[in-house]
N, CA, C and O atoms as CSV, one atom per row, in Angstrom:
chain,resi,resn,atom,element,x,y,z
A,1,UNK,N,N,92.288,96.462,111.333
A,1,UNK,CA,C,92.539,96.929,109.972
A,1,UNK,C,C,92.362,95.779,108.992
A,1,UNK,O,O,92.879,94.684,109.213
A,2,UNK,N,N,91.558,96.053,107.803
A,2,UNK,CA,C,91.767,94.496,106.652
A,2,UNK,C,C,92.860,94.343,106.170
A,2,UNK,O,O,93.656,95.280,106.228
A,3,UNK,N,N,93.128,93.446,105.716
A,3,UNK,CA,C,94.292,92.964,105.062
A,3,UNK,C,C,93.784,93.449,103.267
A,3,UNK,O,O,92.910,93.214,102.432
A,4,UNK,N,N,94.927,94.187,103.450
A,4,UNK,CA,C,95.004,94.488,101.361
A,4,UNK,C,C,96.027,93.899,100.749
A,4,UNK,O,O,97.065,93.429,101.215
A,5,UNK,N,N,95.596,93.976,99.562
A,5,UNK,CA,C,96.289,93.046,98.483
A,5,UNK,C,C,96.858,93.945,97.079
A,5,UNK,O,O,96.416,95.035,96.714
A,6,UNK,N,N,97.616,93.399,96.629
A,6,UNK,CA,C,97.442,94.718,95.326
A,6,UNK,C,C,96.346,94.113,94.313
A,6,UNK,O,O,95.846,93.015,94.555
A,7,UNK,N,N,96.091,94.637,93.510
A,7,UNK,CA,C,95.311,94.453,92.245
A,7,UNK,C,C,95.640,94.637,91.258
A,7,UNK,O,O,95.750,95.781,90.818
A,8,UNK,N,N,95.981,93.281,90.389
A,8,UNK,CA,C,96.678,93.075,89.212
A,8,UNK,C,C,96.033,93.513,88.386
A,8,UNK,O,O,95.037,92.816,88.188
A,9,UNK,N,N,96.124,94.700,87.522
A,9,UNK,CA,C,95.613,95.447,86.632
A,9,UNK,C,C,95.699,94.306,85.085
A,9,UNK,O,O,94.876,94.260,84.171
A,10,UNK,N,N,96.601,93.734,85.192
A,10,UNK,CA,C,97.162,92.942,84.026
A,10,UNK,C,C,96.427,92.283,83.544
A,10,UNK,O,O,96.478,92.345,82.316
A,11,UNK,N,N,95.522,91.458,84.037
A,11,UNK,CA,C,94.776,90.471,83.829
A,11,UNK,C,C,93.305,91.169,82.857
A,11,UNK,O,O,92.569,90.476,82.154
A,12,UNK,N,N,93.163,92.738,83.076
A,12,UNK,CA,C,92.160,93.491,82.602
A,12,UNK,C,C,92.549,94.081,81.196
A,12,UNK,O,O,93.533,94.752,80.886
A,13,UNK,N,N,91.317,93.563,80.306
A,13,UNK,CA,C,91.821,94.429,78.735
A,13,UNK,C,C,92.451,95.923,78.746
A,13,UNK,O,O,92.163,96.740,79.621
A,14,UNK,N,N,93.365,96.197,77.653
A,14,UNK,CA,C,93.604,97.614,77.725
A,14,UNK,C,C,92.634,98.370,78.269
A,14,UNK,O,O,92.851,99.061,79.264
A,15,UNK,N,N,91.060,98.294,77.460
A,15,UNK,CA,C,90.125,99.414,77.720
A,15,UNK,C,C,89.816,99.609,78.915
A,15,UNK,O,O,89.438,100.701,79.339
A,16,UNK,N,N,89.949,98.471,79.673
A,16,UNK,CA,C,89.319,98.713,80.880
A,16,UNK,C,C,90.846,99.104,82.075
A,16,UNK,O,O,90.926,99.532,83.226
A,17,UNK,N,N,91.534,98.810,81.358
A,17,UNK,CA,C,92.508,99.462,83.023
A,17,UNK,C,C,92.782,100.690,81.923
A,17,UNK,O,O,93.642,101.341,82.518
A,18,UNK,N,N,92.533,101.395,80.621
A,18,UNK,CA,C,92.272,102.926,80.575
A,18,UNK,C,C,91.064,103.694,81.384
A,18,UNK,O,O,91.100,104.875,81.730
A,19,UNK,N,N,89.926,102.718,81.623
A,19,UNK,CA,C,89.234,103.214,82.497
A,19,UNK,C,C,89.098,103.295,83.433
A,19,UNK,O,O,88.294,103.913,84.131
A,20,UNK,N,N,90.060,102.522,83.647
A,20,UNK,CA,C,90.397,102.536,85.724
A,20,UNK,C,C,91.753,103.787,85.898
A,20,UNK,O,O,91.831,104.732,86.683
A,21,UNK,N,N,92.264,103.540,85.325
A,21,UNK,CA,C,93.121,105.099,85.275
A,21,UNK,C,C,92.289,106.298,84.982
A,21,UNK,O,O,92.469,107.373,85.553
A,22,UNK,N,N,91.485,106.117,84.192
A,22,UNK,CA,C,91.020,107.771,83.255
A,22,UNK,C,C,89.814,107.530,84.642
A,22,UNK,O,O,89.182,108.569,84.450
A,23,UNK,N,N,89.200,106.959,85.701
A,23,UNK,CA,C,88.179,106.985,87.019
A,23,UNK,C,C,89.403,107.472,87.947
A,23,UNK,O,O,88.918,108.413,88.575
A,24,UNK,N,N,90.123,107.386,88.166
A,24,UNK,CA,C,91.389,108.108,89.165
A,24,UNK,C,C,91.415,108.937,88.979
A,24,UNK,O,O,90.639,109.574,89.692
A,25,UNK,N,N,92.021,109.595,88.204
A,25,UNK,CA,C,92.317,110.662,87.089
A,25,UNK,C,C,90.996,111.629,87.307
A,25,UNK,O,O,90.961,112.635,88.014
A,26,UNK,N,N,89.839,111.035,86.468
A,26,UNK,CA,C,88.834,112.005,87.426
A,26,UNK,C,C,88.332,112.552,88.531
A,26,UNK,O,O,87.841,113.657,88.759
A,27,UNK,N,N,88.591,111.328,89.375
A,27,UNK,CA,C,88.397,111.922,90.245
A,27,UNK,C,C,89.426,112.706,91.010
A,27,UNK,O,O,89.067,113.752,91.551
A,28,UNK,N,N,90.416,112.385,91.085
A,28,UNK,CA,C,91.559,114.036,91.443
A,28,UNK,C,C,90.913,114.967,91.158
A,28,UNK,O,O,90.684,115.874,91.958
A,29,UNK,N,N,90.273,114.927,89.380
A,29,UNK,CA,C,89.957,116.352,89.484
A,29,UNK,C,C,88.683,116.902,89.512
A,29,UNK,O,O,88.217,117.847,88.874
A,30,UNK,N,N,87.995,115.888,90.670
A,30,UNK,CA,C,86.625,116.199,90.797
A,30,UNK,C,C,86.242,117.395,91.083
A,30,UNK,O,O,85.321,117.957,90.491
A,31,UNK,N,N,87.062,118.019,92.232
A,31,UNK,CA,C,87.068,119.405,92.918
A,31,UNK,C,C,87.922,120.523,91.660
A,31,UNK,O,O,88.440,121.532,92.139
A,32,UNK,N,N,88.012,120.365,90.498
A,32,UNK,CA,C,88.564,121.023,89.602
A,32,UNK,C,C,90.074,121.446,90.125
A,32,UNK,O,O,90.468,122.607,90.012
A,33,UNK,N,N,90.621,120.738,90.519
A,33,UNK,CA,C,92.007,121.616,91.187
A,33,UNK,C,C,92.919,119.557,91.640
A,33,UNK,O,O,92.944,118.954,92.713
A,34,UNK,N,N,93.425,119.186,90.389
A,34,UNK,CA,C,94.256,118.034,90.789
A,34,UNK,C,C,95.485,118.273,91.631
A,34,UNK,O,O,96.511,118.864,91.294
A,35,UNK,N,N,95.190,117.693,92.812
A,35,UNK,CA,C,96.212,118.087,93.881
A,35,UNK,C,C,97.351,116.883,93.669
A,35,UNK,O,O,97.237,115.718,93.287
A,36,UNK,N,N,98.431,117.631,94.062
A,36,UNK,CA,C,99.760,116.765,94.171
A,36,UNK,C,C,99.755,115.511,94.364
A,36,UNK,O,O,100.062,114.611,93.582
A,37,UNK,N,N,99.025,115.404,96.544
A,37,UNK,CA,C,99.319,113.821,96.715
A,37,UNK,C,C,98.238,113.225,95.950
A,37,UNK,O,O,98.600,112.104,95.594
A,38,UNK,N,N,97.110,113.483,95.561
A,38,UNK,CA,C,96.281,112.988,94.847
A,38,UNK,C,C,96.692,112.169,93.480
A,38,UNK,O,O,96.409,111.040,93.079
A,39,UNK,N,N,97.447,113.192,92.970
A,39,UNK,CA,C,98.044,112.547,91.888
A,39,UNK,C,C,99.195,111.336,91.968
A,39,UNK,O,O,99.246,110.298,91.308
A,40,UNK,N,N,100.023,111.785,92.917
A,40,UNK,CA,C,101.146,110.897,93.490
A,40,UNK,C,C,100.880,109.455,93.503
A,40,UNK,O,O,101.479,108.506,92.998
A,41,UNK,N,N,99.278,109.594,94.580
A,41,UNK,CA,C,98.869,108.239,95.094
A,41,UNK,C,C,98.324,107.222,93.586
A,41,UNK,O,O,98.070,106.019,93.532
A,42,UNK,N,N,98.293,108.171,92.599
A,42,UNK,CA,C,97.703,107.498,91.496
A,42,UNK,C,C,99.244,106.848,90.369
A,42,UNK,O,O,99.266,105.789,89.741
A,43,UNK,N,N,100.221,107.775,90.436
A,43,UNK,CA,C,101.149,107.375,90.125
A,43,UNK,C,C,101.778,106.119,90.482
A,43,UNK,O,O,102.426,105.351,89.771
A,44,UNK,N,N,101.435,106.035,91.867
A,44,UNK,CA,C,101.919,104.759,92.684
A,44,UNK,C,C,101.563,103.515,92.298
A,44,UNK,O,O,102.258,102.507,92.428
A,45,UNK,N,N,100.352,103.586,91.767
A,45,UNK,CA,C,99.725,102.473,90.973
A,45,UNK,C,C,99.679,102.276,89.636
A,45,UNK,O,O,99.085,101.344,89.095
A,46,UNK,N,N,100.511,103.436,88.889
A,46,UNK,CA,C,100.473,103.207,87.500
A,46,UNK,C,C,101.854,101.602,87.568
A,46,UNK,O,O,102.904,101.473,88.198
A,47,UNK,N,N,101.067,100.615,86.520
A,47,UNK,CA,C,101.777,99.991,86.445
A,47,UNK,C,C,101.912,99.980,84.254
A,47,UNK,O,O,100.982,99.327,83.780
A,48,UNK,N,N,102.647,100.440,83.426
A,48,UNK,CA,C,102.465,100.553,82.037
A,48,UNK,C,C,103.506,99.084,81.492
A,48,UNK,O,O,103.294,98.590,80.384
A,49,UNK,N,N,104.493,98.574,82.330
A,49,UNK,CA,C,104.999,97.954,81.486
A,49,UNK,C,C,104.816,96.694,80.668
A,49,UNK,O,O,105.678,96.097,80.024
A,50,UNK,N,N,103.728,96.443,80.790
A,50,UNK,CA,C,103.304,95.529,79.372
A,50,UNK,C,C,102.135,96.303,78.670
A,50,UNK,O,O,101.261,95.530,78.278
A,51,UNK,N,N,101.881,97.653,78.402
A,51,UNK,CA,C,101.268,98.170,77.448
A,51,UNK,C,C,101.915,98.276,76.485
A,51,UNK,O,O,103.131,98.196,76.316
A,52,UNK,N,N,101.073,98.468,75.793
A,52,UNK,CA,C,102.213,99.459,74.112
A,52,UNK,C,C,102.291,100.606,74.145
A,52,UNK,O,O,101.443,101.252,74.761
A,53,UNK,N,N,103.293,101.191,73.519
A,53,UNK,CA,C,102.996,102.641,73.735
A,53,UNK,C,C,102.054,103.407,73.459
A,53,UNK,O,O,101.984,104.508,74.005
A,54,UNK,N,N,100.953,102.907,72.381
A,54,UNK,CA,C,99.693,103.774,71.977
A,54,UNK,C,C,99.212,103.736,73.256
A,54,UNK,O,O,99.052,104.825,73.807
A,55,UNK,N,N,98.816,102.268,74.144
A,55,UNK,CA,C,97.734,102.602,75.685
A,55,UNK,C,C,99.188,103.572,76.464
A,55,UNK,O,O,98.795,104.633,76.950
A,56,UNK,N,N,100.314,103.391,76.576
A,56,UNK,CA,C,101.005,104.325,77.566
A,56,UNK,C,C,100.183,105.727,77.333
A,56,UNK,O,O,99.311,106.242,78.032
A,57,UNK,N,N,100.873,106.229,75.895
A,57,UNK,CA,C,100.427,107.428,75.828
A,57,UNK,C,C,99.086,108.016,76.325
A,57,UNK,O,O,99.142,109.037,77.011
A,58,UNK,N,N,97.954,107.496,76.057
A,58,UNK,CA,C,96.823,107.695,76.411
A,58,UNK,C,C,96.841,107.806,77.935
A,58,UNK,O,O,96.422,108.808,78.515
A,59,UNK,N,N,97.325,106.778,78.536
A,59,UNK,CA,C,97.204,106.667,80.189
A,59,UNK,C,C,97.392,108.162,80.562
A,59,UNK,O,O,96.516,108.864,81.067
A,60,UNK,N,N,98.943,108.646,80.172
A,60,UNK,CA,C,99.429,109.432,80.349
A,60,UNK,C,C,99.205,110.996,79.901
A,60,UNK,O,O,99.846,112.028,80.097
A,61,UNK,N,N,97.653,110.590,79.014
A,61,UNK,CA,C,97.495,112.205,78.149
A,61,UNK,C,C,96.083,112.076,79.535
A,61,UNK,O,O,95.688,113.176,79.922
A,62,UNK,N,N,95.352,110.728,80.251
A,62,UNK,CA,C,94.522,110.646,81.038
A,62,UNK,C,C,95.050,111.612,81.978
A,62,UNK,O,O,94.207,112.418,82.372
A,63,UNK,N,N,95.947,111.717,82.336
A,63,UNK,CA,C,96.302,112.793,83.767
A,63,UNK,C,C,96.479,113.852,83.365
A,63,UNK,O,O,96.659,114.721,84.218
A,64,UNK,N,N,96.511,114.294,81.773
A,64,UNK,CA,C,96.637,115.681,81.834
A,64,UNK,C,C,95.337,116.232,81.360
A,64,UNK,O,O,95.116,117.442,81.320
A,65,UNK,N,N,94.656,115.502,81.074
A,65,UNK,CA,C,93.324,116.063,80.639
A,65,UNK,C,C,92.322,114.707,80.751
A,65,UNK,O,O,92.008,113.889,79.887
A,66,UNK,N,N,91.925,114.817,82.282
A,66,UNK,CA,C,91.416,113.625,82.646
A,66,UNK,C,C,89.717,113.568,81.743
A,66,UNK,O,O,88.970,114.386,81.208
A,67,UNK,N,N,89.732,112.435,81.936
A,67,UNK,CA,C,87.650,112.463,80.980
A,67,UNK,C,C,86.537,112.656,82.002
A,67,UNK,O,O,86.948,112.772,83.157
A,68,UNK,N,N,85.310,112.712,81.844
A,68,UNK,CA,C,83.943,112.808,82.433
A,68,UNK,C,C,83.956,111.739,83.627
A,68,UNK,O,O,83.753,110.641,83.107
A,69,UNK,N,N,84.069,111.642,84.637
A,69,UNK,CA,C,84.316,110.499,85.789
A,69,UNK,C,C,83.159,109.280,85.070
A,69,UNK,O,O,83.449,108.099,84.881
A,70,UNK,N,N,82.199,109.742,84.840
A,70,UNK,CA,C,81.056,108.822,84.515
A,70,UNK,C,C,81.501,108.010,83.263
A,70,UNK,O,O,80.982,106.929,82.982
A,71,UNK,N,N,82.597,108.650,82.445
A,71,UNK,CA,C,83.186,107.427,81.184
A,71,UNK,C,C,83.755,106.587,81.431
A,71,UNK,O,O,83.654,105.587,80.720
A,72,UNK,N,N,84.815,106.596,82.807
A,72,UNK,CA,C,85.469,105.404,82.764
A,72,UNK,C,C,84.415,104.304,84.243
A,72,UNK,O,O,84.723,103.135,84.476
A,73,UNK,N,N,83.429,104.922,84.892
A,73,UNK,CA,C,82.821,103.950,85.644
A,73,UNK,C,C,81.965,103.302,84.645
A,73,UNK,O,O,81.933,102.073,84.707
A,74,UNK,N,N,81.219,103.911,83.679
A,74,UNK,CA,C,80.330,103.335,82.956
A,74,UNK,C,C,81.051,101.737,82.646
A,74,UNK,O,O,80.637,100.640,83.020
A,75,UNK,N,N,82.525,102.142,81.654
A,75,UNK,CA,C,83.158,100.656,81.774
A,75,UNK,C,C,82.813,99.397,82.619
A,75,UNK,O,O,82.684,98.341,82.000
A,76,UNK,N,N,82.644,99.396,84.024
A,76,UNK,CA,C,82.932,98.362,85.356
A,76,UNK,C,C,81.163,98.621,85.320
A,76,UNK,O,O,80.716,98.684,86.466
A,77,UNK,N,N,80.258,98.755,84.391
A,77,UNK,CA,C,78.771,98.179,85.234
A,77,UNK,C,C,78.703,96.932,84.714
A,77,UNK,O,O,77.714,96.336,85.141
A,78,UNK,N,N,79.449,96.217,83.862
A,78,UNK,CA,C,78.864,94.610,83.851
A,78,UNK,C,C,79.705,93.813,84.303
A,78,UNK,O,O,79.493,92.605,84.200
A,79,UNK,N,N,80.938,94.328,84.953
A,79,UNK,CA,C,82.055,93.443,85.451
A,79,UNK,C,C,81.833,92.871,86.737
A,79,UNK,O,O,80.791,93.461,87.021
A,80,UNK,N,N,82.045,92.229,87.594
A,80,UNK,CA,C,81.999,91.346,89.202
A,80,UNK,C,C,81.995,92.457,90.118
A,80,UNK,O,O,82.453,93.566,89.843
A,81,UNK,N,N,81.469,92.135,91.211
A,81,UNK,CA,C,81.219,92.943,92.299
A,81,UNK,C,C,82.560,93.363,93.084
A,81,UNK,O,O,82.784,94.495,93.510
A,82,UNK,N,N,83.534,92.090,93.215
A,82,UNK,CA,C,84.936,92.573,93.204
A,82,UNK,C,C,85.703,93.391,92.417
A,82,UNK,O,O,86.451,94.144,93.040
A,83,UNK,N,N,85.727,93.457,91.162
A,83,UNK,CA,C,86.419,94.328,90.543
A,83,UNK,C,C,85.900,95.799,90.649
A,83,UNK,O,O,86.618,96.773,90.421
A,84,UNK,N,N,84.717,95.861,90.979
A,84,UNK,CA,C,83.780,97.134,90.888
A,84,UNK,C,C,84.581,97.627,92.319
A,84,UNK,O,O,85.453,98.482,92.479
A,85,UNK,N,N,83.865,96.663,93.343
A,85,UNK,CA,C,84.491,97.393,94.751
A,85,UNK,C,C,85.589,97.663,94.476
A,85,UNK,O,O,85.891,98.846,94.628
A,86,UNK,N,N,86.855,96.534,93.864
A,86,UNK,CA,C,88.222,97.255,94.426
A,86,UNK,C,C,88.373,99.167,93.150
A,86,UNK,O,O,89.195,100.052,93.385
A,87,UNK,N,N,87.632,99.197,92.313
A,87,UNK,CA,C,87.994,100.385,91.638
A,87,UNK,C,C,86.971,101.545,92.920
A,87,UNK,O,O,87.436,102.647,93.212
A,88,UNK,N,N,85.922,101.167,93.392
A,88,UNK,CA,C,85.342,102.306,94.561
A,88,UNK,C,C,86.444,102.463,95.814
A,88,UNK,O,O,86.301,103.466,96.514
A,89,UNK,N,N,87.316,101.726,96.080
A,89,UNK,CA,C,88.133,101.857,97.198
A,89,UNK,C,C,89.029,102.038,96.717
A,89,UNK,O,O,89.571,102.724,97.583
A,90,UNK,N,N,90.046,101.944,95.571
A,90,UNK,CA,C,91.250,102.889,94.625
A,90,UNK,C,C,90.656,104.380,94.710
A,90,UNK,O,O,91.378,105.331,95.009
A,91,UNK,N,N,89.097,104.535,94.386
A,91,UNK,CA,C,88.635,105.951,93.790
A,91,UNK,C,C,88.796,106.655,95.137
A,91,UNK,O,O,89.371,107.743,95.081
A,92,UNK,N,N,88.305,106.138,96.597
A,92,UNK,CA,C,88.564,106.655,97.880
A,92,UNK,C,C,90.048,106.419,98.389
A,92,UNK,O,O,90.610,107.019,99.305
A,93,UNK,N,N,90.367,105.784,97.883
A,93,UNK,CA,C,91.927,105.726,98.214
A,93,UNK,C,C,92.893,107.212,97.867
A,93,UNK,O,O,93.649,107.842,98.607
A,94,UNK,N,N,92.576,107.393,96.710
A,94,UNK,CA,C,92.647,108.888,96.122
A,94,UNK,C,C,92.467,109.773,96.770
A,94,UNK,O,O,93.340,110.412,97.358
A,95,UNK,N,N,91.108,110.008,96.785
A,95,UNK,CA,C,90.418,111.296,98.038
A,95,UNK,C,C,90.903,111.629,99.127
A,95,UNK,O,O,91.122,112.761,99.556
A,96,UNK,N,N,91.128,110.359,99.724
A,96,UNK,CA,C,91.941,110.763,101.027
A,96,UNK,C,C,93.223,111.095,100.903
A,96,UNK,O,O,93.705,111.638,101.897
A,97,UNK,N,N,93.806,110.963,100.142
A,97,UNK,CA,C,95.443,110.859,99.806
A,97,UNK,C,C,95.893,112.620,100.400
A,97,UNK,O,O,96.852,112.842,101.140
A,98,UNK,N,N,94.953,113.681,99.867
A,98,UNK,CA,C,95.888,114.824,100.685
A,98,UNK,C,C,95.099,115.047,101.933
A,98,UNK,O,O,95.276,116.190,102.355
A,99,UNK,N,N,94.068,114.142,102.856
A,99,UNK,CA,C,94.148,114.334,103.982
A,99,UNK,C,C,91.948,114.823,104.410
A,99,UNK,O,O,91.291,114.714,105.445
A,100,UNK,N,N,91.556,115.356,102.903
A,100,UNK,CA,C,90.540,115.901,102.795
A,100,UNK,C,C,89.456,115.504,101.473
A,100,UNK,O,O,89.715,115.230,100.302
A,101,UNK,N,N,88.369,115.585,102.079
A,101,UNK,CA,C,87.108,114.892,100.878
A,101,UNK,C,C,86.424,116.665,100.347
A,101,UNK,O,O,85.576,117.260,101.011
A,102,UNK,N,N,86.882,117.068,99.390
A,102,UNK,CA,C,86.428,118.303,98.730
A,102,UNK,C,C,84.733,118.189,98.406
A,102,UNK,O,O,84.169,117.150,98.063
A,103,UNK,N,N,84.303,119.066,98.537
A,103,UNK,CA,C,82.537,118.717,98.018
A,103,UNK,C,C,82.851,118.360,96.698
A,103,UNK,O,O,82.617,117.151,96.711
A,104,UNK,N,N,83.194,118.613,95.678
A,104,UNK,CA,C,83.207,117.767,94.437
A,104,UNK,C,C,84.208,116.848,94.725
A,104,UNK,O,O,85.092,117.094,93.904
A,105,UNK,N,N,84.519,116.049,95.337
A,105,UNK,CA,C,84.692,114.394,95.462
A,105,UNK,C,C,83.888,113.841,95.784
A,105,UNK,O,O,83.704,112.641,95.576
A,106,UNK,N,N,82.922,114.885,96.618
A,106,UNK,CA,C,82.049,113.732,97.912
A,106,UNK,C,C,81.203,113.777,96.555
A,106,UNK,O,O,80.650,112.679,96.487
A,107,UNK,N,N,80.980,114.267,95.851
A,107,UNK,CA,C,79.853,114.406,94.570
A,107,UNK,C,C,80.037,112.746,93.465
A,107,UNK,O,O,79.433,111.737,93.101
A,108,UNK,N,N,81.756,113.721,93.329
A,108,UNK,CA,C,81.877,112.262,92.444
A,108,UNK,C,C,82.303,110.599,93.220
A,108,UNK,O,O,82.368,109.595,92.510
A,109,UNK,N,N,82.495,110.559,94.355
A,109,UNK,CA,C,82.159,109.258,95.158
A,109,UNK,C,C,80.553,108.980,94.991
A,109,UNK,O,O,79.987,107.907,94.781
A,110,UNK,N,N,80.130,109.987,95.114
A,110,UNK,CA,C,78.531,109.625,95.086
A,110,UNK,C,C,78.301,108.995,93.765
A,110,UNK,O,O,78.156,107.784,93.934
A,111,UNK,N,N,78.230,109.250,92.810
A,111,UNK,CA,C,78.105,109.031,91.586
A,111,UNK,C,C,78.292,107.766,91.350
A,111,UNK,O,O,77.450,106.945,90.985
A,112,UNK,N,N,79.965,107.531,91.666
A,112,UNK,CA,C,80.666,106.222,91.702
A,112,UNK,C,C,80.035,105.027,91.909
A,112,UNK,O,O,80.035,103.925,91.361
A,113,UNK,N,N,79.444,105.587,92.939
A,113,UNK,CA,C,78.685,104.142,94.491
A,113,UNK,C,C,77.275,104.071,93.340
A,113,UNK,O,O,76.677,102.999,93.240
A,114,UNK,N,N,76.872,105.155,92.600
A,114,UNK,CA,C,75.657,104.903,92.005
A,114,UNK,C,C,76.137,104.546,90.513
A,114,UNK,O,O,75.380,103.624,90.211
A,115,UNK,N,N,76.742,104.710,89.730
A,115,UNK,CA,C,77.237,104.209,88.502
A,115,UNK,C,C,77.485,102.040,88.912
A,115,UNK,O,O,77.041,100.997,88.431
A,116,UNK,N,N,78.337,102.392,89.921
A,116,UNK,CA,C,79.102,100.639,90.063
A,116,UNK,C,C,78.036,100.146,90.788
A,116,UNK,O,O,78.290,98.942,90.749
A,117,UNK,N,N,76.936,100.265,91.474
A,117,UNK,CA,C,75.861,99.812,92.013
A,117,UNK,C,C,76.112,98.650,93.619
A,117,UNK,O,O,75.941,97.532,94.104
A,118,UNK,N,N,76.619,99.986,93.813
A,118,UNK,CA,C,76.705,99.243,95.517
A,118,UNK,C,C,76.546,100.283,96.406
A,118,UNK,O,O,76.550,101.514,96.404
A,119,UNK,N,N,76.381,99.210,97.293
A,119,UNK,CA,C,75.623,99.889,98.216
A,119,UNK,C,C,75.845,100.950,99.297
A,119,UNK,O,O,77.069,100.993,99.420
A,120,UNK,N,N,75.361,101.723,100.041
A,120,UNK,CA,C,76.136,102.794,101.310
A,120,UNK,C,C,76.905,101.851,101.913
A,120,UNK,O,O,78.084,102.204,101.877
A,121,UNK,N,N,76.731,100.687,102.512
A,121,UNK,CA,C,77.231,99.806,103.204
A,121,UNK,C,C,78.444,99.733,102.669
A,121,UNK,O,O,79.359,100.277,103.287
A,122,UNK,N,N,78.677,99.171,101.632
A,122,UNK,CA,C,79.325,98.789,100.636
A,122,UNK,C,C,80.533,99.624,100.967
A,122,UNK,O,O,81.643,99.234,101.331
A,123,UNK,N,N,80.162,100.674,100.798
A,123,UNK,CA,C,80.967,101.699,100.086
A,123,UNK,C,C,81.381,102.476,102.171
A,123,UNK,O,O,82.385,103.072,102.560
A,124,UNK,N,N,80.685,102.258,102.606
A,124,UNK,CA,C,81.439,102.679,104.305
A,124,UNK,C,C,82.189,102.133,104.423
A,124,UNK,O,O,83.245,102.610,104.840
A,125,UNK,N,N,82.047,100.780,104.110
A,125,UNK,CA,C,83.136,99.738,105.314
A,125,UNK,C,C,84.365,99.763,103.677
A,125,UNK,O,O,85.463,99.297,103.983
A,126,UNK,N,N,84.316,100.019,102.812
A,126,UNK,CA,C,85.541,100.745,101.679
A,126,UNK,C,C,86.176,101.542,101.914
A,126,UNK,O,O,87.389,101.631,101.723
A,127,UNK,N,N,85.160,102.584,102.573
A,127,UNK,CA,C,85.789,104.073,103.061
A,127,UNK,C,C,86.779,103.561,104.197
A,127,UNK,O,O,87.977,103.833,104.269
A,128,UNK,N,N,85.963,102.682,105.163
A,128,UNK,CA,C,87.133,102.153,106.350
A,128,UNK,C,C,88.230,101.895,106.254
A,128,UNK,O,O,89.195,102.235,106.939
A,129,UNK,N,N,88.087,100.842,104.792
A,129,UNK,CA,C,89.694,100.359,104.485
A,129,UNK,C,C,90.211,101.146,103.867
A,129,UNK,O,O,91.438,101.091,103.954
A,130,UNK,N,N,89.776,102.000,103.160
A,130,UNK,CA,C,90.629,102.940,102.763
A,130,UNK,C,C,91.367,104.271,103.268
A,130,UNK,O,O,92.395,104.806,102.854
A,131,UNK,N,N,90.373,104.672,104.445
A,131,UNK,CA,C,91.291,105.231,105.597
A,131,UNK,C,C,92.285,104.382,106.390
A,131,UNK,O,O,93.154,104.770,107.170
A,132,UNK,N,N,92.023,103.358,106.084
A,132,UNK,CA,C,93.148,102.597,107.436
A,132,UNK,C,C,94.010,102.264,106.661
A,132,UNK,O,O,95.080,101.973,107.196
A,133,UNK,N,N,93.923,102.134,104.718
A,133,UNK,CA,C,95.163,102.243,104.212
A,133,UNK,C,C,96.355,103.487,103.965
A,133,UNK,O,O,97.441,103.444,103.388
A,134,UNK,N,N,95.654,104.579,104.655
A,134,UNK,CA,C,96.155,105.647,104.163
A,134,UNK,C,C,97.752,106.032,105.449
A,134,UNK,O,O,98.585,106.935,105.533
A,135,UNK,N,N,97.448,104.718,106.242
A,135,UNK,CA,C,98.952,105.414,107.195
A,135,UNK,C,C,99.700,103.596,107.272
A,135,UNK,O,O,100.186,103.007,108.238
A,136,UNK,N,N,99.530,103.183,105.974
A,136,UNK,CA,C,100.374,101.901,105.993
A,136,UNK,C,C,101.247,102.496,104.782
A,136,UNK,O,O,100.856,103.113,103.791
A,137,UNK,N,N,102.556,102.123,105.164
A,137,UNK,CA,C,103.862,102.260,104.630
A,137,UNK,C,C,104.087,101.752,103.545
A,137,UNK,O,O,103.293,100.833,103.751
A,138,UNK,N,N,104.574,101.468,102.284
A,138,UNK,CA,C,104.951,100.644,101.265
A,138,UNK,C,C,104.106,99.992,100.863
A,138,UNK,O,O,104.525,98.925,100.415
A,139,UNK,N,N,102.886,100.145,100.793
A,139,UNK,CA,C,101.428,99.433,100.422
A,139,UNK,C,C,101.929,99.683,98.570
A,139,UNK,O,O,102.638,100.506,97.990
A,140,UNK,N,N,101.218,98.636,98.191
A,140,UNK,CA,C,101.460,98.549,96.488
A,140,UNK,C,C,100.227,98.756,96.366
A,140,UNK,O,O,99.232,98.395,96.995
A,141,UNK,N,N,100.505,99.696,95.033
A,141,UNK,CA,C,98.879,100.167,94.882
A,141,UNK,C,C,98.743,99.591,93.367
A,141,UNK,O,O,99.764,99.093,92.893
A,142,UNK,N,N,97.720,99.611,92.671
A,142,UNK,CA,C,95.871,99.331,93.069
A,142,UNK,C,C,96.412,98.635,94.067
A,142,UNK,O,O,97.520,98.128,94.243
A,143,UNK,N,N,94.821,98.747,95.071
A,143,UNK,CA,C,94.712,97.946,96.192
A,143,UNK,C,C,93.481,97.452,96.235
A,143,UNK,O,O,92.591,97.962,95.554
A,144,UNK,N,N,93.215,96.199,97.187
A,144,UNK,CA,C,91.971,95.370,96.886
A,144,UNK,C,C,91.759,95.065,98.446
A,144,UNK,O,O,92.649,95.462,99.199
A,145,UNK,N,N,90.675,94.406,98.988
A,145,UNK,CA,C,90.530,93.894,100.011
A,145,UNK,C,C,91.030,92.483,100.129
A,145,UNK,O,O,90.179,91.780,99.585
A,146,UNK,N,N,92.156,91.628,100.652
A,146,UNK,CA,C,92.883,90.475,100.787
A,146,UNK,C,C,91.145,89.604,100.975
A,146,UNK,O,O,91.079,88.387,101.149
């Protein structure tokens, strides 16, 4: 199993950890139907307390009326290959969360891997860690590859 790490959202401008929330967020509701643990697993990683309340609110209007998946990846195409991967393995971290990949996830994973520009490879051995994060206990989420 890899070793994960969390991923300090903090260090990222407002806009961009709204777009790493409002890319979660979509994708829950890729399959049009935001499922519980789906959402849960995204909750787990909300971290708001050094926003202001204008980004809270927004985060929080993100889960009820999530945006176009393609608005918040567009954000992460000029950022590092790390930050890109760890938001493709948060986005599969999600998917798996109630157990099942809906054809509109596998759609919008696809997208993902082609918006953030990496590769099948890339994005398998992501899928790996992100199934093998899915039966570790007290994991702090975002999560990254250690």
């Amino acid at each position: 199993m890899a070793d994960l790490t969390p991923l300090d959202l903090s260090t990222l401008s407002n806009e961009l950890r709204l777009a790493f929330y409002g890319a979660l967020f979509s994708m829950s509701n890729a399959d049009r139907d935001m499922d519980e643990a789906e959402d849960d697993r995204i909750f787990e990683s909300l971290d708001l307390s050094d926003l202001d309340s204008e980004s809270r609110t927004k985060i929080l209007r993100l889960a009820i009326d999530p945006p176009p998946l393609e608005r918040g990846l567009l954000a992460f195409r000029g950022e590092s290959e790390s930050l890109r991967r760890a938001l493709m393995l948060n986005l599969i971290d999600v998917v798996l969360a109630d157990g099942i990949i809906e054809p509109g996830e596998h759609v919008g994973l696809h997208e993902a891997r082609q918006v953030l520009g990496l590769s099948r490879d890339v994005v398998s051995e992501l899928h790996d860690i992100a199934h093998d994060a899915q039966s570790v206990e007290n994991l702090s989420r975002p999560i990254q590859p250690a």
